[in-house]
Biopython code that builds the backbone (N, CA, C, O; Angstrom):
import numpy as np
from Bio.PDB.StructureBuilder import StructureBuilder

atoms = [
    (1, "UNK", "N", (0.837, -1.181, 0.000)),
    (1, "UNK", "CA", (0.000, 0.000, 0.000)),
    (1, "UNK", "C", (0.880, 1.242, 0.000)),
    (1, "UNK", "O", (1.878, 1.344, 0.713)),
    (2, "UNK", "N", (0.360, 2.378, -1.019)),
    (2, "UNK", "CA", (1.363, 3.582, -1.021)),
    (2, "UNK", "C", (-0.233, 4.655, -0.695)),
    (2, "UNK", "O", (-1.336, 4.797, -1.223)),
    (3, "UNK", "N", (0.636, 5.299, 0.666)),
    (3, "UNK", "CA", (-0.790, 5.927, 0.892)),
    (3, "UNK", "C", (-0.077, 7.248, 0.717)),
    (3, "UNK", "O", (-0.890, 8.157, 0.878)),
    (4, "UNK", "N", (0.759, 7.557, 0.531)),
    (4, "UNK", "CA", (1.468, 9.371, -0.089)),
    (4, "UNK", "C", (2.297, 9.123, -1.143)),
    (4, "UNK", "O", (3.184, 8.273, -1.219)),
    (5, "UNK", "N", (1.927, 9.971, -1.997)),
    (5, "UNK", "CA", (3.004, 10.074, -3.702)),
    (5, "UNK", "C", (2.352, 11.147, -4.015)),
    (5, "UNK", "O", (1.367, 11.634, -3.459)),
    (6, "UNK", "N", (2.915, 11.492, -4.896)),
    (6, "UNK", "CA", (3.505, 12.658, -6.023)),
    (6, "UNK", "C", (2.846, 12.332, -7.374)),
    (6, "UNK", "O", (3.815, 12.464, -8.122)),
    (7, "UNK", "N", (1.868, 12.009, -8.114)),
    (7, "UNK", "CA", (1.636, 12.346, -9.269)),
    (7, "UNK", "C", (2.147, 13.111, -10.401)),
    (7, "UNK", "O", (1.903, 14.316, -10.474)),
    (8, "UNK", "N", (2.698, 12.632, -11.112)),
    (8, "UNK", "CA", (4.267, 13.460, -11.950)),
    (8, "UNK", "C", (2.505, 13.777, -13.039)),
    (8, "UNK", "O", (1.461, 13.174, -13.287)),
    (9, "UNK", "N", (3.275, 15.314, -13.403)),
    (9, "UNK", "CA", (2.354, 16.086, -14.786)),
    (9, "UNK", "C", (2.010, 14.699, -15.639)),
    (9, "UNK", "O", (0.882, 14.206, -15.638)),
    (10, "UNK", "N", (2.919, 14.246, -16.227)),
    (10, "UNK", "CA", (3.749, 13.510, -17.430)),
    (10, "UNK", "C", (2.208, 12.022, -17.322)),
    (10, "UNK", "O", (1.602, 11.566, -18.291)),
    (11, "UNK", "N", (2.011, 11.650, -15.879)),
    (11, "UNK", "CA", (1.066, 11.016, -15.256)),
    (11, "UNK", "C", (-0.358, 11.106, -15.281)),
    (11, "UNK", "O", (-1.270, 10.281, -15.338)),
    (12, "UNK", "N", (-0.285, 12.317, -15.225)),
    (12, "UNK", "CA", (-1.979, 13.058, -15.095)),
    (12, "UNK", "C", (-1.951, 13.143, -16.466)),
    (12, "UNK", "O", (-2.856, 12.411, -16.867)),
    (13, "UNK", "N", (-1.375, 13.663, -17.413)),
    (13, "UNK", "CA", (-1.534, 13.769, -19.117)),
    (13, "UNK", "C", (-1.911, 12.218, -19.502)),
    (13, "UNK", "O", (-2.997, 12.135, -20.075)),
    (14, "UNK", "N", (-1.187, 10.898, -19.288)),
    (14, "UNK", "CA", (-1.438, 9.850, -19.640)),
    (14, "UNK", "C", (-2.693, 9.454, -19.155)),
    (14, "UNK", "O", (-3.331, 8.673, -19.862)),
    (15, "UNK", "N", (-3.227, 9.868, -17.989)),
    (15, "UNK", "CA", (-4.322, 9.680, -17.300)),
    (15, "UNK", "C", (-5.438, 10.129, -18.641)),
    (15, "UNK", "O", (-5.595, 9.453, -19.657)),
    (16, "UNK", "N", (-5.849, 10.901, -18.457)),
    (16, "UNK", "CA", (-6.778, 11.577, -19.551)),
    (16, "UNK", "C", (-6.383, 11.051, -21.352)),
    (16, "UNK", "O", (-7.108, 10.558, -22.216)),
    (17, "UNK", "N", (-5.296, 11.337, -21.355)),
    (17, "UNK", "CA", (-5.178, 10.658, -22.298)),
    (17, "UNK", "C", (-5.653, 9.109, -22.934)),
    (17, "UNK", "O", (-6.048, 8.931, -24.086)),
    (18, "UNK", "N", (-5.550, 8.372, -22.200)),
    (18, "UNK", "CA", (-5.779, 6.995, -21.862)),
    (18, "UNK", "C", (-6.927, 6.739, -21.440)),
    (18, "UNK", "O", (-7.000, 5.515, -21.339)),
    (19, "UNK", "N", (-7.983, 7.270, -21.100)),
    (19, "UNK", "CA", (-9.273, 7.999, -20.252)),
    (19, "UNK", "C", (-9.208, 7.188, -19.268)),
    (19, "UNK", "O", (-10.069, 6.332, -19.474)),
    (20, "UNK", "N", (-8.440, 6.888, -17.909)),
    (20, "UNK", "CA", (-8.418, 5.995, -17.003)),
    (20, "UNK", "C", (-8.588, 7.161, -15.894)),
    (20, "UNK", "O", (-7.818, 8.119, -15.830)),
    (21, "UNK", "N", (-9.426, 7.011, -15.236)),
    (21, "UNK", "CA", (-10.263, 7.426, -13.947)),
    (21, "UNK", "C", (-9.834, 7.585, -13.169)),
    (21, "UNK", "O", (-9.954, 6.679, -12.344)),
    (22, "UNK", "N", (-8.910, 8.925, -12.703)),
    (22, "UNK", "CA", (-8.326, 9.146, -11.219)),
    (22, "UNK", "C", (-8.669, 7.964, -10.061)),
    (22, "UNK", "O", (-7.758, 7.315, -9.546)),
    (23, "UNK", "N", (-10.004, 7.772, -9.734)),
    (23, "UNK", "CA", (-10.108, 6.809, -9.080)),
    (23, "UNK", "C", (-9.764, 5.940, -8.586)),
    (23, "UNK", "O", (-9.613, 5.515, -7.440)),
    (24, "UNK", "N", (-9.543, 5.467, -10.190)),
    (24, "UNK", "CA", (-8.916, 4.076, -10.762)),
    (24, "UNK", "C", (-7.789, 3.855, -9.912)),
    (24, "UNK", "O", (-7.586, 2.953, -9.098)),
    (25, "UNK", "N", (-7.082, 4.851, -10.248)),
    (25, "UNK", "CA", (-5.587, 4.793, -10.726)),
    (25, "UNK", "C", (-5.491, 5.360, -8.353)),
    (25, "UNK", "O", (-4.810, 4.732, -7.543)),
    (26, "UNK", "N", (-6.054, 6.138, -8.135)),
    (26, "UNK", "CA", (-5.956, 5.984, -6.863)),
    (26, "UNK", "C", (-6.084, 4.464, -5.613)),
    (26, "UNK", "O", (-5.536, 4.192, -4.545)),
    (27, "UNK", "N", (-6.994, 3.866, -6.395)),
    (27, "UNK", "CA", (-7.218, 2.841, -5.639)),
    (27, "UNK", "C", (-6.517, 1.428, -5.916)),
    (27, "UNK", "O", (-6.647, 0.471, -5.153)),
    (28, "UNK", "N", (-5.625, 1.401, -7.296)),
    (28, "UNK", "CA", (-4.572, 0.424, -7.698)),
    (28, "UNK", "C", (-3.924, 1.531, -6.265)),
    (28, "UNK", "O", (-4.495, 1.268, -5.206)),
    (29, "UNK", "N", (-3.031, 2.475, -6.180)),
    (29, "UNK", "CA", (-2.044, 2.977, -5.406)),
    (29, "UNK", "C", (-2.357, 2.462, -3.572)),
    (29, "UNK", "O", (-1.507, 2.028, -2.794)),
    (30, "UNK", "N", (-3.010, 2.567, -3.448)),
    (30, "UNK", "CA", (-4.363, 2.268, -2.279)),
    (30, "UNK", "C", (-4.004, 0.820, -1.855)),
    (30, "UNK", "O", (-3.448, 0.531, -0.795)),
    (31, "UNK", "N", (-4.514, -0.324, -3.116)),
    (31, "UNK", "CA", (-4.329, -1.767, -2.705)),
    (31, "UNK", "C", (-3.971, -2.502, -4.015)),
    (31, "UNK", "O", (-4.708, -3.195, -4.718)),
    (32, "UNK", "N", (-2.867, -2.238, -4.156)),
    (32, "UNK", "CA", (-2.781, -3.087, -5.384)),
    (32, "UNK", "C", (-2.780, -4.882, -5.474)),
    (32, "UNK", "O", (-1.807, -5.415, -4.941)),
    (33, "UNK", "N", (-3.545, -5.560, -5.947)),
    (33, "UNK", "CA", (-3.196, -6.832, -6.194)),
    (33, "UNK", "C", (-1.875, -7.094, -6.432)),
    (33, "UNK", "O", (-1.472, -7.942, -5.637)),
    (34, "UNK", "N", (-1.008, -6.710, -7.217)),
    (34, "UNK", "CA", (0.569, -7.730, -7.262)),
    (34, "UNK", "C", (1.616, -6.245, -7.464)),
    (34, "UNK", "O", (1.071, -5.222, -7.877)),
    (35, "UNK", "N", (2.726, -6.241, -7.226)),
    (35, "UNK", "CA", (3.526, -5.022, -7.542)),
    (35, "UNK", "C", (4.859, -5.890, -7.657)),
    (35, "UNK", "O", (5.163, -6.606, -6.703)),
    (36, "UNK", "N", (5.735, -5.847, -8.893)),
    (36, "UNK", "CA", (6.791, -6.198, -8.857)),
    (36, "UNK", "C", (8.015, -5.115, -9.660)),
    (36, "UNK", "O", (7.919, -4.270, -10.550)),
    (37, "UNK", "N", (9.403, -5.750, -8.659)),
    (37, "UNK", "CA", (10.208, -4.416, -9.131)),
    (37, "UNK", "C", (10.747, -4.591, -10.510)),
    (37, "UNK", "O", (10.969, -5.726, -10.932)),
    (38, "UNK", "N", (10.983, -3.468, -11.280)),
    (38, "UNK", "CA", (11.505, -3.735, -12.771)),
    (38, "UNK", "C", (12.675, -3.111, -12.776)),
    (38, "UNK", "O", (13.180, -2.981, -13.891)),
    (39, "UNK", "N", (13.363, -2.612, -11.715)),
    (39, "UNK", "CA", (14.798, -1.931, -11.425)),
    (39, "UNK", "C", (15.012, -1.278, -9.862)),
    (39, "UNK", "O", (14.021, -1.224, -9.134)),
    (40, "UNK", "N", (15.974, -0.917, -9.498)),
    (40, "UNK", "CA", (16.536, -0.383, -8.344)),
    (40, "UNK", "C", (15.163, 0.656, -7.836)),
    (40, "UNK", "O", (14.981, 1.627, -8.571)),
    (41, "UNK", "N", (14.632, 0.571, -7.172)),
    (41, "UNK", "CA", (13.740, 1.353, -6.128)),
    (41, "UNK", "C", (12.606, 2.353, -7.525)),
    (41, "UNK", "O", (12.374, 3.559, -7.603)),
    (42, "UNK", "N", (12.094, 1.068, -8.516)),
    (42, "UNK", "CA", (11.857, 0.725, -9.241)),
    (42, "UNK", "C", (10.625, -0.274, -9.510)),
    (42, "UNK", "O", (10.915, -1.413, -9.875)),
    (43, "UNK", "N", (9.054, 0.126, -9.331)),
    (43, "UNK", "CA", (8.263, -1.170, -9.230)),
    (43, "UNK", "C", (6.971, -0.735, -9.950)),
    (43, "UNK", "O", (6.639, 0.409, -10.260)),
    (44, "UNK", "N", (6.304, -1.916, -10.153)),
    (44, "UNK", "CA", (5.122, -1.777, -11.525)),
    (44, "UNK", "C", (3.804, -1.947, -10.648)),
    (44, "UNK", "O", (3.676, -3.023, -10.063)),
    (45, "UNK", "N", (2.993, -1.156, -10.530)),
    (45, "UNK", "CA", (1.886, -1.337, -9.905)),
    (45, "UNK", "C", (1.571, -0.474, -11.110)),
    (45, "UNK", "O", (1.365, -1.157, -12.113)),
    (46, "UNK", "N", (1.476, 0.830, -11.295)),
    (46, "UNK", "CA", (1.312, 2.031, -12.313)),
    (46, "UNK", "C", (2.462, 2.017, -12.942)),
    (46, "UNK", "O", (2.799, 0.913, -13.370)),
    (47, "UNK", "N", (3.290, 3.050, -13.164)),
    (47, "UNK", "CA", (4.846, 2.523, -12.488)),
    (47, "UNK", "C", (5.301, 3.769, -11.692)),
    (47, "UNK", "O", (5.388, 4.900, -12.171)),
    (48, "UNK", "N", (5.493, 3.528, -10.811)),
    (48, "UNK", "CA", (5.870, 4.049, -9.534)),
    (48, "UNK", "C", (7.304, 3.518, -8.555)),
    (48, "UNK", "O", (7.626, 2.434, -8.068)),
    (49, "UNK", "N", (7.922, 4.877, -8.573)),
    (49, "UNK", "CA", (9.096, 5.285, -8.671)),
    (49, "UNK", "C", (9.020, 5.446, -6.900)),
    (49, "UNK", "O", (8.507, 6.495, -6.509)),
    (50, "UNK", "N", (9.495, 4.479, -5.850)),
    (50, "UNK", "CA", (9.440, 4.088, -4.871)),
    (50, "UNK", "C", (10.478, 4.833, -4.257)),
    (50, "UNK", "O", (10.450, 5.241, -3.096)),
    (51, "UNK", "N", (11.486, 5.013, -5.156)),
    (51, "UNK", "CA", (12.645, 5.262, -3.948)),
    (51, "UNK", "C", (12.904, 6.720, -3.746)),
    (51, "UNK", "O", (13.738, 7.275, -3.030)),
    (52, "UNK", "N", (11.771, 7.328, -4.741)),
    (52, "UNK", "CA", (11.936, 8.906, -4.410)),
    (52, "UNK", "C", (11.049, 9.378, -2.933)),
    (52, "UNK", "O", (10.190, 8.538, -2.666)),
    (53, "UNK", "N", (11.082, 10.140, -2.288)),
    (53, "UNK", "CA", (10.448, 10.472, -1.211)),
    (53, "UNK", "C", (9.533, 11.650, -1.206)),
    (53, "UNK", "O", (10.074, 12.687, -0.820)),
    (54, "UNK", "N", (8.400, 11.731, -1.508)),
    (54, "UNK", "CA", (7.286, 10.379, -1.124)),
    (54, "UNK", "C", (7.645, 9.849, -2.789)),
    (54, "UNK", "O", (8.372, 10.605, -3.433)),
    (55, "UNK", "N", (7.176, 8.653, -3.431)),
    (55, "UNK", "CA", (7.180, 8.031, -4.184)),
    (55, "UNK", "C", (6.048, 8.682, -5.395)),
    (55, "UNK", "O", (5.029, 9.299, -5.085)),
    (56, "UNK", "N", (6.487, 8.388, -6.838)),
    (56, "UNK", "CA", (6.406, 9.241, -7.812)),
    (56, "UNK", "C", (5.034, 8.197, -8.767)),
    (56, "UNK", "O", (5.363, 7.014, -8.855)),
    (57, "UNK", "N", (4.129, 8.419, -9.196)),
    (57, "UNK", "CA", (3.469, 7.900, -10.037)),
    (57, "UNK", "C", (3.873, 8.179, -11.543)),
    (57, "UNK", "O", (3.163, 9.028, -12.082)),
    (58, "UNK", "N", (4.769, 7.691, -12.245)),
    (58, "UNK", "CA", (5.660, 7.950, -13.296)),
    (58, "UNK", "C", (5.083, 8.332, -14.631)),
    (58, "UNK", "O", (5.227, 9.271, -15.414)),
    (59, "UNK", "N", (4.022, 6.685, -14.549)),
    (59, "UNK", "CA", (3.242, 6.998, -16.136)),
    (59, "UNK", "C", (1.812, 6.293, -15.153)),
    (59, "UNK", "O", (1.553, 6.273, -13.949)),
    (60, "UNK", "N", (1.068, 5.734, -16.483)),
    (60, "UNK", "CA", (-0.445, 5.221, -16.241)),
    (60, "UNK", "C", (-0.607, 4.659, -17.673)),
    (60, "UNK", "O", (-0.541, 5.353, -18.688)),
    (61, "UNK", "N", (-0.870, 3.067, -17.636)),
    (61, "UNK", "CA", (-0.982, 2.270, -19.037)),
    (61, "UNK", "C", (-2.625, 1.454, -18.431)),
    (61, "UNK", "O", (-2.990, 1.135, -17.300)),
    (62, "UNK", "N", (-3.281, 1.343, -19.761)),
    (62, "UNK", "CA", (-4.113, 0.330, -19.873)),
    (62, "UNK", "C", (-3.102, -0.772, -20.861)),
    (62, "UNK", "O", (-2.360, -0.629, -21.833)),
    (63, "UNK", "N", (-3.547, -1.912, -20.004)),
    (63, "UNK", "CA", (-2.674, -3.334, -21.348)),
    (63, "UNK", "C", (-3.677, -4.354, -21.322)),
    (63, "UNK", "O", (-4.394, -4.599, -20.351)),
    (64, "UNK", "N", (-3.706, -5.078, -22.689)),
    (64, "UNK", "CA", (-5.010, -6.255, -22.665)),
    (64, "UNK", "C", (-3.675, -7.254, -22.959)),
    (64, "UNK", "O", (-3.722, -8.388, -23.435)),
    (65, "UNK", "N", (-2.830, -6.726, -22.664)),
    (65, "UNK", "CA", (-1.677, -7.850, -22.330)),
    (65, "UNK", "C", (-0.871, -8.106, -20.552)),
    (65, "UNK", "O", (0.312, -8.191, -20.222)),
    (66, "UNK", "N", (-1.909, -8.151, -19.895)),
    (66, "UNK", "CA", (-1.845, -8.135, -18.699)),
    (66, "UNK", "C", (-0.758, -9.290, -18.079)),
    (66, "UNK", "O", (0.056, -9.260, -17.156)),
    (67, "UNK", "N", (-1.275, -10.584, -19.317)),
    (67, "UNK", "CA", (-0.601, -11.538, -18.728)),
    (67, "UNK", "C", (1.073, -11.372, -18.458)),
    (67, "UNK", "O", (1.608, -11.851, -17.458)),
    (68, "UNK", "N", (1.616, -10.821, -19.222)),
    (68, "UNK", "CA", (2.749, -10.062, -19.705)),
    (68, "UNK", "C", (3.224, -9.873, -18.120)),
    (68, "UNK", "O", (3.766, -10.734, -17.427)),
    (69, "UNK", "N", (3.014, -9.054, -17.888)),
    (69, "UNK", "CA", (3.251, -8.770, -16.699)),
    (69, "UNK", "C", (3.099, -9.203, -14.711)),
    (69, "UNK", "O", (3.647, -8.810, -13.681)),
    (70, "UNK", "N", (1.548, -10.653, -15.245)),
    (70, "UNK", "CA", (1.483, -11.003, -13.738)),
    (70, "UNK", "C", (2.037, -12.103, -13.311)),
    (70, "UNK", "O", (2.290, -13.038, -14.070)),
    (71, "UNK", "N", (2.225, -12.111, -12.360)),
    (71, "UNK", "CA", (3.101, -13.090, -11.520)),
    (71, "UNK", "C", (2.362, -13.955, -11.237)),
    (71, "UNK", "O", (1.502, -13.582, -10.439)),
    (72, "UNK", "N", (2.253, -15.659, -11.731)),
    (72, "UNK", "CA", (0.927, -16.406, -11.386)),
    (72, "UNK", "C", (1.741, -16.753, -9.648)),
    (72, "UNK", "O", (2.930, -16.732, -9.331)),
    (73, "UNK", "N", (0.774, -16.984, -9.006)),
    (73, "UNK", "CA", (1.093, -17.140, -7.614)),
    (73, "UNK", "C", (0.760, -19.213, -7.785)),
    (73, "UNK", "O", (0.028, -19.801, -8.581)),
    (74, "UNK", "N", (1.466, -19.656, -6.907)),
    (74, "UNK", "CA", (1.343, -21.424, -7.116)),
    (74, "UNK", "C", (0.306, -21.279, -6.042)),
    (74, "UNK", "O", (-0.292, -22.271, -5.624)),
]
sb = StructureBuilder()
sb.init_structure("model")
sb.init_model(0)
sb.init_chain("A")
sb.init_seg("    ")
for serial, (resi, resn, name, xyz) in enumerate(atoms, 1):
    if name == "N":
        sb.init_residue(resn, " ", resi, " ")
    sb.init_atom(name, np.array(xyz, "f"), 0.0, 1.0, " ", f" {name:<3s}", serial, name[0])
structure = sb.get_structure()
């Protein structure tokens, strides 16, 4: 759970752009089902940039290639 961040401009443009629902995108940050890191203080929930203080919401993607990215749990 990331309950303080920073919403980068660059973020909010992809937001609208993408038409994905502040909401949305608040409540992945809130409780995300799976988050894994893709580099040094570095992790994919949105993608969110952890090791800055408070932590950065970078971009905002819709993918219908989800699988791509989840971690099946055994």
């Amino acid at each position: 759970m990331i309950d303080a961040y920073v919403v980068t401009s660059h973020a909010e443009r992809q937001m609208v752009r993408r038409n994905l629902d502040i909401d949305l995108v608040y409540g992945i940050l809130a409780a995300p089902e799976q988050w894994f890191e893709v580099g040094p203080g570095r992790v994919v929930l949105l993608l969110v940039d952890i090791e800055r203080r408070p932590p950065e919401v970078i971009t905002v993607y819709r993918s219908s290639k989800i699988w791509k990215y989840w971690k099946h749990m055994p």
